[in-house]
C-alpha positions in Angstrom: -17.8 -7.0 -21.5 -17.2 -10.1 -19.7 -14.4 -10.1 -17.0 -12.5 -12.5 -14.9 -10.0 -11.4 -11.9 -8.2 -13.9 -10.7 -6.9 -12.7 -7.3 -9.6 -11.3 -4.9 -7.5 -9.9 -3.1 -6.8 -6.2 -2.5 -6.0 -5.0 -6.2 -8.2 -7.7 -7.5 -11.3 -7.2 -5.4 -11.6 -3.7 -6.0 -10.9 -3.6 -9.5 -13.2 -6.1 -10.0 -15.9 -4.2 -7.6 -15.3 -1.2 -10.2 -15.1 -2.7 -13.2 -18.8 -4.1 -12.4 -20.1 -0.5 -11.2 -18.8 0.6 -15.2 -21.7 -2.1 -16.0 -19.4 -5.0 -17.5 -20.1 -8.3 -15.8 -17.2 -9.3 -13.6 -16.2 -12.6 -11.8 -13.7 -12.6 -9.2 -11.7 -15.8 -8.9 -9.7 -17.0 -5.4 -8.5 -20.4 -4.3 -9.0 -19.3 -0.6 -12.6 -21.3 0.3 -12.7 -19.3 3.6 -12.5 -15.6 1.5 -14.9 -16.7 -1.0 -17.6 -17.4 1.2 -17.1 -14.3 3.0 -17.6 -12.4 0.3 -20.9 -14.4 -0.8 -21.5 -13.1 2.6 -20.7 -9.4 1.5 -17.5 -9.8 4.3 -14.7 -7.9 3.3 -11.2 -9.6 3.9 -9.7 -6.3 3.9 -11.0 -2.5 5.4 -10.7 -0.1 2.5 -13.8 2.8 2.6 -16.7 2.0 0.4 -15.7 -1.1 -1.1 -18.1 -3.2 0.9 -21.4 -0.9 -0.1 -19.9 -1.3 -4.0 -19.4 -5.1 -3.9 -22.4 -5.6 -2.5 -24.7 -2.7 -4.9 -23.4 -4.9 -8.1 -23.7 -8.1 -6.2 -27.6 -7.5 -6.1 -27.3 -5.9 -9.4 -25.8 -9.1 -11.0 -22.5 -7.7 -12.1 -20.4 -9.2 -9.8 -20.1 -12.7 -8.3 -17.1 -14.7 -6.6 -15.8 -18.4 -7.6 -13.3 -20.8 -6.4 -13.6 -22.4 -10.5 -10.9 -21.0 -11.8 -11.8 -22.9 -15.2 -15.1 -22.4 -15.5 -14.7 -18.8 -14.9 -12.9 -17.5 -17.6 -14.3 -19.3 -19.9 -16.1 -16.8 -22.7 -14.4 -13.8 -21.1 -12.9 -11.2 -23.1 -10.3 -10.1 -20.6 -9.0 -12.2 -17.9 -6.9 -10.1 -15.4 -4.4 -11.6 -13.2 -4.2 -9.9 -10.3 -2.5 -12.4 -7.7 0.1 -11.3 -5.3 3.7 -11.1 -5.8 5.4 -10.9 -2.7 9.3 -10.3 -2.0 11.3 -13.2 -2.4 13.0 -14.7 0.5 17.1 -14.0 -0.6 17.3 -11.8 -3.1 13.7 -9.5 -2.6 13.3 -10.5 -6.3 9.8 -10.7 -6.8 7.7 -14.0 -6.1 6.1 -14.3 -9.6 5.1 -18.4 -8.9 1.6 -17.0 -8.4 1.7 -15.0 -11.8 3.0 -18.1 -13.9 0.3 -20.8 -11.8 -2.3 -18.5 -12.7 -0.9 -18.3 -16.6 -1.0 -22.1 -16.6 -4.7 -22.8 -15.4 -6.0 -19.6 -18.0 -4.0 -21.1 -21.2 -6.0 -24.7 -20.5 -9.5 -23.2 -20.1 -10.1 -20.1 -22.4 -11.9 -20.9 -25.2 -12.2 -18.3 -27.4 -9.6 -15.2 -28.3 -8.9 -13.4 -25.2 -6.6 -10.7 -23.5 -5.0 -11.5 -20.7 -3.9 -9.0 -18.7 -1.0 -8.6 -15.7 -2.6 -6.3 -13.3 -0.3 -7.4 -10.7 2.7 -5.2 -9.9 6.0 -7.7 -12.0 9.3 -7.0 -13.0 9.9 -5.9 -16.6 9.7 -9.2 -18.6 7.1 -11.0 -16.7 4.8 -10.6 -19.5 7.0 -12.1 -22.1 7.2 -15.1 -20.4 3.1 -15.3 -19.4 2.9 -14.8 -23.4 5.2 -18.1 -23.7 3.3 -20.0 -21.1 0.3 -19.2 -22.7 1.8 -20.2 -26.1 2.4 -24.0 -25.3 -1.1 -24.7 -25.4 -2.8 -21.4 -27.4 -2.6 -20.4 -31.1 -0.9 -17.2 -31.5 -4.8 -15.2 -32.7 -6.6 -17.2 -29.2 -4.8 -14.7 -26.8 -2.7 -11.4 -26.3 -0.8 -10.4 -23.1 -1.2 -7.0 -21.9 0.5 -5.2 -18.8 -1.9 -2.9 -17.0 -0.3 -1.6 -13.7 -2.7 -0.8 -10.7 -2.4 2.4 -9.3 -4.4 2.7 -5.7 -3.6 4.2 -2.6 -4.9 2.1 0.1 -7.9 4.1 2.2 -8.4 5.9 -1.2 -8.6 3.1 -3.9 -12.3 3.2 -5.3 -11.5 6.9 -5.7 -8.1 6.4 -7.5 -9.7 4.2 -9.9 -12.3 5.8 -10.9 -10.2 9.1 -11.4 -7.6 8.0 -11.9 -4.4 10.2 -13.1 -3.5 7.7 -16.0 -4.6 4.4 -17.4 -1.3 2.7 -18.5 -2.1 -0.2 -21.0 0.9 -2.2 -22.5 0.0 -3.9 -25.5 1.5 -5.3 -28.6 -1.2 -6.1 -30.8 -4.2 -3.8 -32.0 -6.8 -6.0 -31.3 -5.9 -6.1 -27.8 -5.8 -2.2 -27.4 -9.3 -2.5 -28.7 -10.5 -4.7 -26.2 -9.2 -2.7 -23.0 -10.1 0.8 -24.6 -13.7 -0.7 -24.4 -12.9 -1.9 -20.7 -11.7 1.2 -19.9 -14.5 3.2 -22.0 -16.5 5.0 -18.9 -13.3 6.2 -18.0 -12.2 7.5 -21.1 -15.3 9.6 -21.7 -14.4 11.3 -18.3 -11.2 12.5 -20.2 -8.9 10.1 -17.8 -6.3 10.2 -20.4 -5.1 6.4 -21.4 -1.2 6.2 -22.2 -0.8 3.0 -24.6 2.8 1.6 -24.3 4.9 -1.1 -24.9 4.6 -4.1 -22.6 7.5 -3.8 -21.1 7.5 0.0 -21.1 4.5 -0.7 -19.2 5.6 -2.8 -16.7 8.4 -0.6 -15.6 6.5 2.4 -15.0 4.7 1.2 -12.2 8.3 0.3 -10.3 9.6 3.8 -11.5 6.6 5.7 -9.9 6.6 3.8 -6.9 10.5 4.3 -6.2 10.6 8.0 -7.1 7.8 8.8 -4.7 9.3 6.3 -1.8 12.5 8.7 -2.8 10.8 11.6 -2.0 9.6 10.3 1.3 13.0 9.7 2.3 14.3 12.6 1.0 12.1 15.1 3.1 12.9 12.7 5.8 16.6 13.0 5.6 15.9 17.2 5.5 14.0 16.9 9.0 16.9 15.3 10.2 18.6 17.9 9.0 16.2 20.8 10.2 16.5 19.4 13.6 20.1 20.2 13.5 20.4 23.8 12.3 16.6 25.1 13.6 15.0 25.1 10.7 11.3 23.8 10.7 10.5 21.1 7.9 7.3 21.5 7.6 7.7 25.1 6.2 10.6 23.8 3.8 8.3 20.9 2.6 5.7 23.7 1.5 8.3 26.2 0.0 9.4 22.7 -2.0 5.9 22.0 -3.0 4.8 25.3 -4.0 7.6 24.3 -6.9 5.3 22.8 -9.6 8.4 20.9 -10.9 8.3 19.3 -7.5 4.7 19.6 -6.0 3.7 18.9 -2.6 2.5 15.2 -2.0 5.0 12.5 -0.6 6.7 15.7 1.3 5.6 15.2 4.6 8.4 14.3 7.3 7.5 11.0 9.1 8.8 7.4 10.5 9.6 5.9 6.7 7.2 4.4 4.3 6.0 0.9 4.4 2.8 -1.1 3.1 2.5 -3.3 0.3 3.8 -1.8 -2.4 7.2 0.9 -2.1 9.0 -1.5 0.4 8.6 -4.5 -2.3 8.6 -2.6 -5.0 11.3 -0.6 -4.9 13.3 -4.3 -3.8 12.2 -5.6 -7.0 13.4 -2.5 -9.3 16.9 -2.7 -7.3 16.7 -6.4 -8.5 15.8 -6.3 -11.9 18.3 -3.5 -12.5 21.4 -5.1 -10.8 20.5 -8.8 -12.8 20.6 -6.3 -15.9 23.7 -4.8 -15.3 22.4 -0.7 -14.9 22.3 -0.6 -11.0 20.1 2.0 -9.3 22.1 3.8 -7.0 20.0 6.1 -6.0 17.1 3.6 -5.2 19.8 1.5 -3.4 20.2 4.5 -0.7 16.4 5.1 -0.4 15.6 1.5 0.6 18.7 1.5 3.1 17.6 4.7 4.4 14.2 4.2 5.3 15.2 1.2 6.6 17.6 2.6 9.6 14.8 5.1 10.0 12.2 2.8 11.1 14.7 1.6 13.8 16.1 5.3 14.4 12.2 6.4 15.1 12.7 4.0 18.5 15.6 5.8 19.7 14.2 9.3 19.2 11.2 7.7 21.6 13.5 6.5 24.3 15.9 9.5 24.2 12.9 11.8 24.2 12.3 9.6 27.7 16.1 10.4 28.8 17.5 7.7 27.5 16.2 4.6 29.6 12.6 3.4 29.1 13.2 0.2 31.0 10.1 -0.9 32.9 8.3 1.9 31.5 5.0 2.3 29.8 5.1 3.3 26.1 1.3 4.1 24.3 1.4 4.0 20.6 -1.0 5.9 18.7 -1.6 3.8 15.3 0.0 0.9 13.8 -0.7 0.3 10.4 1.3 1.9 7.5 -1.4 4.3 7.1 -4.2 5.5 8.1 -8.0 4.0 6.5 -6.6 0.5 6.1 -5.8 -2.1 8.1 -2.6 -3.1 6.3 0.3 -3.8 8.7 2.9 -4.9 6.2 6.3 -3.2 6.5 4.8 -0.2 9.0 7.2 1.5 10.8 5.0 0.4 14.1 6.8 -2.8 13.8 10.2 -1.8 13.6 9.8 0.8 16.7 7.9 -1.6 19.4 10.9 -4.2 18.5 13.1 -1.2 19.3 11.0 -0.1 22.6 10.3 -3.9 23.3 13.7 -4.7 23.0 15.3 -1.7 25.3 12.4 -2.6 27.9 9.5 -0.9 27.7 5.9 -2.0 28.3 3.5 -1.0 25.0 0.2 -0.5 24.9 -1.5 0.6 21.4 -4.6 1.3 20.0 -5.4 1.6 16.3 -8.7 2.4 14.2 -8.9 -1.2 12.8 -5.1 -2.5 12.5 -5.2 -4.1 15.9 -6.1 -7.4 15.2 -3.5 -8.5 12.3 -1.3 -6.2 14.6 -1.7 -9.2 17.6 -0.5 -11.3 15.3 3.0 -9.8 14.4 3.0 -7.8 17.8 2.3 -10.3 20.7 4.4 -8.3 22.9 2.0 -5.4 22.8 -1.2 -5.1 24.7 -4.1 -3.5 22.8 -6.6 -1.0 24.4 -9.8 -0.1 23.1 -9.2 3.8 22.9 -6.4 6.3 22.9 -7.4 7.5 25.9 -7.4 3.5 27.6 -3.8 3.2 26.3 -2.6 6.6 27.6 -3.9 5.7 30.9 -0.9 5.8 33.0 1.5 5.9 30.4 5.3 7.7 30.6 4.7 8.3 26.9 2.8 8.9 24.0 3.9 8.2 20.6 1.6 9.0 17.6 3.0 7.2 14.5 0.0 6.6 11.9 -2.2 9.9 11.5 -5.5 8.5 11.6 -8.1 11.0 11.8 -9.0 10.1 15.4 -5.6 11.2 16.8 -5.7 14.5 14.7 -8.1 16.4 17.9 -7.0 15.0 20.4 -7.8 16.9 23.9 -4.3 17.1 24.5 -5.4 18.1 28.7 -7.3 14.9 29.3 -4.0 13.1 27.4 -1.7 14.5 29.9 -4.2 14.0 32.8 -4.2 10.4 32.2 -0.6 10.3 31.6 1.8 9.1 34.5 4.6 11.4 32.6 4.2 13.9 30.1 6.2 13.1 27.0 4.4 13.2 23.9 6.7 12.2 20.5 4.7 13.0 17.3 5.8 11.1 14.6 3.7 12.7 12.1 4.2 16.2 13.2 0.0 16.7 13.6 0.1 19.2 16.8 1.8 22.5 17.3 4.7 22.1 19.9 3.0 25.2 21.2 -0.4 23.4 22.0 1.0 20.6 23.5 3.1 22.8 26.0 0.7 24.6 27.0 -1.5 21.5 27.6 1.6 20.3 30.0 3.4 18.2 27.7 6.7 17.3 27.0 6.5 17.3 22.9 8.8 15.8 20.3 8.1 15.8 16.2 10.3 15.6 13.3 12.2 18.4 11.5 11.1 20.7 14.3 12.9 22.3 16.9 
């Protein structure tokens, strides 16, 4: 079938990358001039594993091709996916849907002939009803359908999460529609991905409902290690004894500085939004984003009291500073909120991340980047590790502390026994851990 993405950005460059490697021929659509030739170039504006070996296999194959001509683009296509960003909205974290409806505009005066468009982009419950009445200005009612169909990738895992994924959600209204994306969505279905077909707005609220339960259960194992550290328990063990529950199950239970990245902070904003402006508040949701707020900003203190209380003048290494590790996404990390704490209260920082360092100068210009982990421990009072990239998981915890001026270590991510890292002549703090 013949696909347009408008939005090459994270969600809409790998979709689209994957959507060509099922064999339909995809064009991905941006108005940035500077991305576009980049990825003519096969440079990707984003680090995610893979993708750049996939864009460029169905570039060469002739699947997949990049445009600034909106217009030209979709013409012919049988799906056009919007798949633009949809950031918080400054004053009321509402989402930013001005990017959605723009997009809406330009498809409804250049289709010419009976196409889905389809909402890939993460918007509140009703967003498709009014992309349906935007379209409907200038569009008979049989020359287009709107369907919602919410993304569902991890960052550092995304090719993988779409092509097994755990669920295809497809809100649609009219058959004809449902045919078109079950023939999309074909390879996957003969894989037995199992496609749940819903109602538009059903649809659309899913996607805010799964990402606010799991940011819940962040917190919530987050709030326990607080709790752990207080009566002796060890929160790791409770996390597994929780997740050995099939009811509950293990992922999102791991203790840490809070959750941030592009989708739970914003998200979960957004739900809170759409439910107060419809009179059914979240509570629940409402205490999640508040707590992992004050966490961020509590994960500071525990570095300076694990330094005796004063870090003035001293020098602070931090282990990783995007949101997670195998992406170089720096939005909402908890890295930000702890060197404004540290920064703030004194300290001189020195980091070193995988591949977040550069859009980490950017937002960090306080913070001097080293090359290695061992560079920024170099004479360091402490080390914090905050993102568990696989390059801080073996550390040689000896040649750490040798390099160290002090010896406190604070492991954010709990990825070394307190044992180890005594014995290797370190002061250690993690979460949930005595």
């Amino acid at each position: 079938m013949k696909i347009a993405m408008i939005g090459s950005g994270y969600v809409g460059l790998v979709s689209g990358a994957c959507f060509a490697d099922f064999g339909h021929e995809v064009i991905c659509v941006d108005k940035d001039l500077s991305k576009i030739d980049k990825l003519n170039q096969n440079i990707m504006p984003i680090y995610e594993p893979g993708l750049a070996g996939l864009v460029q296999r169905n570039v060469e194959a002739g699947r997949l091709s990049f445009s600034l001509d909106l217009a030209e683009s979709v013409k012919d296509c049988d799906a056009v996916f919007i798949a633009v960003g949809t950031p918080s909205r400054r004053g009321d974290g509402h989402a930013d849907l001005s990017y959605v409806y723009a997009a809406a505009e330009e498809i409804a005066a250049s289709v010419s002939k009976p196409t889905v468009i389809v909402t890939k982009s993460t918007v509140p419950v009703g967003t498709g009803d009014e992309v349906e009445l935007i379209l409907g200005k200038k569009l008979a009612n049989d020359q287009f359908a709107v369907v919602s169909n919410p993304e569902f990738l991890r960052e550092g895992a995304a090719i993988g999460d779409f092509k097994r994924p755990d669920r295809i959600v497809i809100g649609a209204e009219v058959d004809w529609a449902k045919d078109v994306m079950s023939e999309i969505y074909r390879p996957l279905f003969l894989n037995e991905s199992p496609i749940l077909f819903t109602g538009r707005r059903t649809a659309e609220l899913i996607k805010y409902a799964a990402n606010a339960f799991l940011a819940t259960k962040i917190t919530f194992i987050n709030e326990l290690a607080d709790l752990c550290e207080k009566v002796g328990a060890d929160v790791q063990e409770v996390s597994r004894g929780m997740g050995l529950d099939n009811r509950i199950g293990s992922k999102f239970l791991h203790a840490g500085p809070g959750y941030g990245g592009s989708c739970f902070p914003k998200d979960t904003l957004a739900l809170l939004k759409t439910a107060q402006d419809n009179g059914s508040p979240v509570r629940i949701v409402e205490t999640v984003v508040e707590v992992n707020d004050q966490r961020k900003k509590a994960m500071g203190v525990k570095v300076i009291e694990a330094l005796g209380g004063d870090v003035r003048d001293k020098k602070v290494a931090l282990l990783g500073l995007t949101f997670k590790p195998n992406t170089d996404d720096m939005r909402d990390a908890p890295s930000i909120a702890i060197a404004e704490i540290l920064s703030d209260a004194g300290a001189n920082l020195v980091a070193y991340d995988p591949e977040g360092m550069t859009p980490a100068a950017e937002i960090m210009p306080n913070v001097e980047m080293a090359q290695s982990s061992y560079e920024a421990a170099a004479d360091a009072d402490a080390v914090v590790i905050i993102t568990e990239w696989d390059a801080f998981r073996a550390l040689d915890l000896r040649k750490l502390a040798g390099t160290m001026a002090g010896n406190v270590l604070v492991d954010l991510r709990n990825i070394y026994s307190p044992a180890d890292a005594l014995q290797s002549g370190l002061k250690y703090t993690s979460i949930g851990r005595s």
